[in-house]
C-alpha positions in Angstrom: 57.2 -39.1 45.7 60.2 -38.1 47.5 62.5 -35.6 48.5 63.6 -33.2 51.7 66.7 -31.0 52.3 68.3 -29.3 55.3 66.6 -25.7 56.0 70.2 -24.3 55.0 70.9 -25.5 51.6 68.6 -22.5 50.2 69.0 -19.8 52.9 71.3 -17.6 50.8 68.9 -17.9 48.2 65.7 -16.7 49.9 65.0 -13.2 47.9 62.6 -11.5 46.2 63.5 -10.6 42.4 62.3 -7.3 40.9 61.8 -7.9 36.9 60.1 -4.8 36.1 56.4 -4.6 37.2 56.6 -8.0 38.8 58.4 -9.0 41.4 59.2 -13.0 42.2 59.3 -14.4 45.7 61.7 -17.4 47.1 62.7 -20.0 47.5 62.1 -19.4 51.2 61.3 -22.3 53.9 57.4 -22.8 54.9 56.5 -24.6 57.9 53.2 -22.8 58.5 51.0 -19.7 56.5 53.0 -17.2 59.1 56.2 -18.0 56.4 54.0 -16.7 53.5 55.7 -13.1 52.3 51.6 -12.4 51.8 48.7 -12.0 54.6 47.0 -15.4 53.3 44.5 -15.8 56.6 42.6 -12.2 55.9 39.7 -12.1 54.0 41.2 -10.9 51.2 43.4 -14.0 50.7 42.5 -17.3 49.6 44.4 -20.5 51.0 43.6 -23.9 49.4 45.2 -26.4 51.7 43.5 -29.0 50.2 42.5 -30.4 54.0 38.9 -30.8 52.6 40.4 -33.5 50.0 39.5 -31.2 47.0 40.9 -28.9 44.8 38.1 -26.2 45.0 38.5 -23.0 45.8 36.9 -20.5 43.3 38.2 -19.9 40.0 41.4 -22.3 39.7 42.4 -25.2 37.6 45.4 -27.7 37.8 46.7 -29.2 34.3 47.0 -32.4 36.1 47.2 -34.3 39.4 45.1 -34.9 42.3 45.0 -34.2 46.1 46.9 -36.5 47.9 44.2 -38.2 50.6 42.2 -40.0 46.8 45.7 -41.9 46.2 48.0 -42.5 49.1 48.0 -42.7 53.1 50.1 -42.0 56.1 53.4 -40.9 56.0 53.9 -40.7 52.1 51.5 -37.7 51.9 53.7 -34.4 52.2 51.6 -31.6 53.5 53.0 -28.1 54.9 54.0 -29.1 58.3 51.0 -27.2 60.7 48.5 -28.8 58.3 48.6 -31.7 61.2 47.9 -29.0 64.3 51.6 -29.1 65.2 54.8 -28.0 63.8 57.2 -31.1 64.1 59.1 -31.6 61.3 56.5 -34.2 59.8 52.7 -33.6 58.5 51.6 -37.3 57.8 48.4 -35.6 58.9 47.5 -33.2 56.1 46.8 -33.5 52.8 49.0 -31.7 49.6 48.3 -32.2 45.7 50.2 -34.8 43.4 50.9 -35.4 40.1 53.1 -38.2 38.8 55.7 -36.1 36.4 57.9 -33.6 38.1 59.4 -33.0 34.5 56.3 -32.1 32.9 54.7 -30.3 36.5 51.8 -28.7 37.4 50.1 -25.5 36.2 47.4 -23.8 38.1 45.1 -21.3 36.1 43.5 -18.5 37.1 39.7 -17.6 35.9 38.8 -14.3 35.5 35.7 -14.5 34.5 34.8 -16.7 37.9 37.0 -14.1 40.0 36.0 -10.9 38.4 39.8 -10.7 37.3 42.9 -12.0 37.9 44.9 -11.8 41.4 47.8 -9.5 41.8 49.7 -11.3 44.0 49.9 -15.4 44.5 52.2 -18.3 45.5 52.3 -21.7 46.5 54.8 -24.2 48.5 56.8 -27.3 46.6 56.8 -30.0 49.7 58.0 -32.8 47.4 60.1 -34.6 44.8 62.9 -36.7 43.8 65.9 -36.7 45.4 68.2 -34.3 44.8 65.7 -32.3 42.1 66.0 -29.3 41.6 62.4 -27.0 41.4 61.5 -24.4 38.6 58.9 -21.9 39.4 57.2 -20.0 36.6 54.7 -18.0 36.5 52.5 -15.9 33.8 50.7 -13.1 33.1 46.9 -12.3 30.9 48.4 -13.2 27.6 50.7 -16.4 28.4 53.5 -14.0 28.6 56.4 -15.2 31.0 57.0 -13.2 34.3 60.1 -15.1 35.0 61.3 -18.1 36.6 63.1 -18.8 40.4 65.4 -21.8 40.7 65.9 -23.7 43.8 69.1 -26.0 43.0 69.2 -29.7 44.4 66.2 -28.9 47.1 65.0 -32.4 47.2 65.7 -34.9 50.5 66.2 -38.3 50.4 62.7 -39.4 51.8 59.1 -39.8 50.8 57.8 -40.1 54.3 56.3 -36.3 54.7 59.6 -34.9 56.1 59.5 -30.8 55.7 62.6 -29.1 56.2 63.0 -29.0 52.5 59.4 -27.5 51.9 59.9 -24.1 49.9 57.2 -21.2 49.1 57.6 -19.3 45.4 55.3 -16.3 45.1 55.0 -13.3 42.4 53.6 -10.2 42.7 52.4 -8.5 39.2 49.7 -5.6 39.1 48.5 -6.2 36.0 47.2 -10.0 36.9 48.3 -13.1 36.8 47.2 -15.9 35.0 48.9 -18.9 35.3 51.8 -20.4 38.3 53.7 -23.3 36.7 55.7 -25.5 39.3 58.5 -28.1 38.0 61.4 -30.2 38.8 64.0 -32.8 37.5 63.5 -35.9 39.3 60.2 -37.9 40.3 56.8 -36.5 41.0 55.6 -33.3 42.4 53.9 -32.9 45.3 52.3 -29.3 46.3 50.4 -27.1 49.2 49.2 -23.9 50.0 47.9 -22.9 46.6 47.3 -19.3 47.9 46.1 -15.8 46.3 45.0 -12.4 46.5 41.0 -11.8 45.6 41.2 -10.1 42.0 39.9 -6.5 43.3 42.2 -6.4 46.0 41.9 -4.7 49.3 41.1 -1.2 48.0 37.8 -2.1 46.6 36.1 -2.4 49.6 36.7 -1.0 52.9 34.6 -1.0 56.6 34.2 2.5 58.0 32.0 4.0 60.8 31.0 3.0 63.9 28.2 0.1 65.0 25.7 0.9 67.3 26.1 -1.5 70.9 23.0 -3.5 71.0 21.2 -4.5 74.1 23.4 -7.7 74.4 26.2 -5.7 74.4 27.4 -6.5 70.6 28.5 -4.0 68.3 26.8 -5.1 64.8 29.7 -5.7 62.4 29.6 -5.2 58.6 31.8 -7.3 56.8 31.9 -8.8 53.0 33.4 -11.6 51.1 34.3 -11.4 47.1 34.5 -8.9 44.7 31.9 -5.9 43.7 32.1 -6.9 39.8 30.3 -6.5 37.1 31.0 -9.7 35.6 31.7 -11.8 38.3 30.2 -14.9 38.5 31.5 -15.4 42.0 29.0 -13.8 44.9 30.1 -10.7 46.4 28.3 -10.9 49.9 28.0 -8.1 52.5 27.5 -9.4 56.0 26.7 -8.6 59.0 27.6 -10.4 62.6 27.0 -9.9 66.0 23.7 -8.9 65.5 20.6 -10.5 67.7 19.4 -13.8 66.9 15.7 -14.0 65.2 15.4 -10.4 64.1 14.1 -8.7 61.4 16.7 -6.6 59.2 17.7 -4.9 56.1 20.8 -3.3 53.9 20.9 0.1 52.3 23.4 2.1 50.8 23.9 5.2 48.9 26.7 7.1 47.4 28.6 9.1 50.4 29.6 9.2 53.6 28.5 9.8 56.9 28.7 9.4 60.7 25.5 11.4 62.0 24.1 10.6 65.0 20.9 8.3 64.3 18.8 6.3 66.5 21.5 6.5 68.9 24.1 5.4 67.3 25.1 6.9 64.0 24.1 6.8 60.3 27.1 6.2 58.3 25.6 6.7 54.3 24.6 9.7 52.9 20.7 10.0 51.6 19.2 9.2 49.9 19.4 5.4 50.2 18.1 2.2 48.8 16.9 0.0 50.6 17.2 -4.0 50.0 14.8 -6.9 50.9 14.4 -7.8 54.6 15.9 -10.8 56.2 15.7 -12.3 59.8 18.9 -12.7 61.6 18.4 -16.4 62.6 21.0 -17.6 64.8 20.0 -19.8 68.4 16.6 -20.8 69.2 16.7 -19.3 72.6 16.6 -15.7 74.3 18.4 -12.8 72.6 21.9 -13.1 72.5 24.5 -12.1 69.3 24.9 -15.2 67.7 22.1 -13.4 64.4 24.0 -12.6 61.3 23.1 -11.3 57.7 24.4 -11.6 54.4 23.4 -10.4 51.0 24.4 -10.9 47.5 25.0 -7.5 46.3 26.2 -9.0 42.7 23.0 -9.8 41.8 21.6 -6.4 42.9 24.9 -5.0 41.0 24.1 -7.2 37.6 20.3 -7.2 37.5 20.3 -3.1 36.7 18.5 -2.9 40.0 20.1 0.3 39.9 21.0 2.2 36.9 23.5 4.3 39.0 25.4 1.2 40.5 27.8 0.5 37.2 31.7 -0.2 36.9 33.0 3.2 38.5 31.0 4.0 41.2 32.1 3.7 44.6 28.7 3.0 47.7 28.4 2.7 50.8 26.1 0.2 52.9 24.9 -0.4 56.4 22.7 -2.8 58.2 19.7 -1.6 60.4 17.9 -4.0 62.4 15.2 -4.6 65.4 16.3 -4.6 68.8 13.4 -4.4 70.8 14.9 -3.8 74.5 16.8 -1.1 73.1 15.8 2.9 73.5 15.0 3.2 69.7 14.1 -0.6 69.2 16.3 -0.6 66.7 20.3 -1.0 65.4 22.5 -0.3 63.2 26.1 -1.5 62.0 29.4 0.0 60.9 29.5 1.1 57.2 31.4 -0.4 54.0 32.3 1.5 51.3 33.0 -0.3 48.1 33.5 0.1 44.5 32.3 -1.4 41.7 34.6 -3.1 39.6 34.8 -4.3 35.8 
């Protein structure tokens, strides 16, 4: 488990390659998520740094190998360098995944039927090998058919002690899907970070709208969600809602357009008629009202359940959040709106 090179050797080779409908990212250096070509901390990104000791974000796979922390200690493990809380040129701190055949490598699969498709746009970072290897990135699209490789020639340092200046991100963008990232080299084992991709329905299928009623404490209610509307999903797709006073009763409902009326004093942003979900309390501190209530719902099992004959693949809705706010005017409140739409 070795293997680090000066930041320069691969400057001049840092690019993006257009093949047609995909496009292939690196090698570039990667000291922290900032050097990702892709917005990996929004919520529409997924980042496995494997800090937790596992490999388990949703709906991925490895052919082999296992997260570092299980196996080894201390220097030897080769993480991205900020996984440690500082970037220093060493990350003895973090964690990375290992497998003991750079020749054979790793492959990391994507599930579709856990994601509700397969992500447009994904990468990871090579932080170790042999020294001298040279790395082979590959990566693959719904029907094992090859979107094309990136080489990064003689990459590899001379150390197994969690050195980074050699650590290198390859990415690929295809919108049609991809299924599978392959990652390889010539000389020792491989040693990977920063598994890292785009949720399957992307950032068009759901998007926050409107504006949240302040509540008495101040807060403006904020909507928010986390997955993917599908169909066939079997990964939650929750729509939140933070901010929101602690130990209060509240609900969701949506319809199909729309809106910024006034309401309540603040405004209603669906269209009626609306459907109303079941009604949950906030929670949040024991003590007096203050913002720390929140509320989530799984609207996949709403969507899958034929709760609603006219929610199907297709149809784009729009939700808010109402809730109690006693000390208020209208003893009520209301959140921003999200519109979203229902994928395959």
């Amino acid at each position: 488990m070795s293997a680090k090179a000066p930041l320069t050797v691969l400057v001049s080779l840092a690019l993006a390659l257009s093949a047609g409908a995909q496009t292939l990212y690196g090698p570039t250096p990667y000291l922290s998520p900032a050097d990702s070509p892709f917005p990996v901390l929004t919520p529409q990104w997924v980042l496995e740094d494997f800090e937790d000791g596992l490999l388990n974000v949703p709906g991925v796979s490895a052919s082999a190998g296992y997260v570092t922390s299980t196996h080894f200690s201390g220097s030897i493990i080769d993480s991205v360098d900020a996984d440690d809380g500082v970037i220093n040129g060493a990350c003895a701190g973090g964690d990375s995944y290992f497998y003991g055949s750079g020749g054979v490598g790793i492959i990391f699969t994507f599930d579709a039927a856990v994601l509700g498709g397969l992500p447009r746009k994904a990468g990871l970072v090579w932080t170790d090998g042999g020294t001298g290897t040279s790395v082979t990135f590959e990566a693959f699209d719904a029907n094992g058919a090859s979107l094309g490789q990136v080489l990064a020639p003689n990459v590899g340092d001379g150390s197994n002690n969690g050195t980074t200046a050699e650590d290198r991100f390859f990415g690929v963008e295809h919108a049609a899907g991809i299924k599978q990232l392959k990652i390889r080299h010539s000389a020792g084992g491989i040693e990977v970070d920063h598994l890292q991709y785009e949720r399957p329905c992307g950032v068009s299928a759901a998007s926050i709208y409107c504006t949240a009623k302040t509540n008495s404490q101040g807060c403006a209610p904020q909507i928010g969600y986390d997955g993917c509307p599908s169909a066939s999903s079997t990964s939650a797709f929750r729509i939140t809602c933070s901010q929101v006073l602690n130990n209060k009763s509240g609900l969701m409902f949506y319809g199909y357009g729309q809106l910024a009326a006034p309401f309540q004093g603040g405004f209603l942003c669906v269209q009626p008629p609306t459907r109303r979900t079941t009604i949950q309390s906030s929670g949040g501190n024991a003590g007096p009202d203050d913002c720390s209530g929140q509320y989530s719902f799984d609207m996949r099992n709403w969507i899958q359940s034929n709760q609603d004959p006219n929610l199907v693949v297709g149809a784009t809705a729009y939700a808010q959040y109402w809730m109690r706010d006693p000390s208020s005017a209208s003893t009520t409140g209301l959140s921003n709106g999200l519109g979203f739409t229902v994928m395959p």
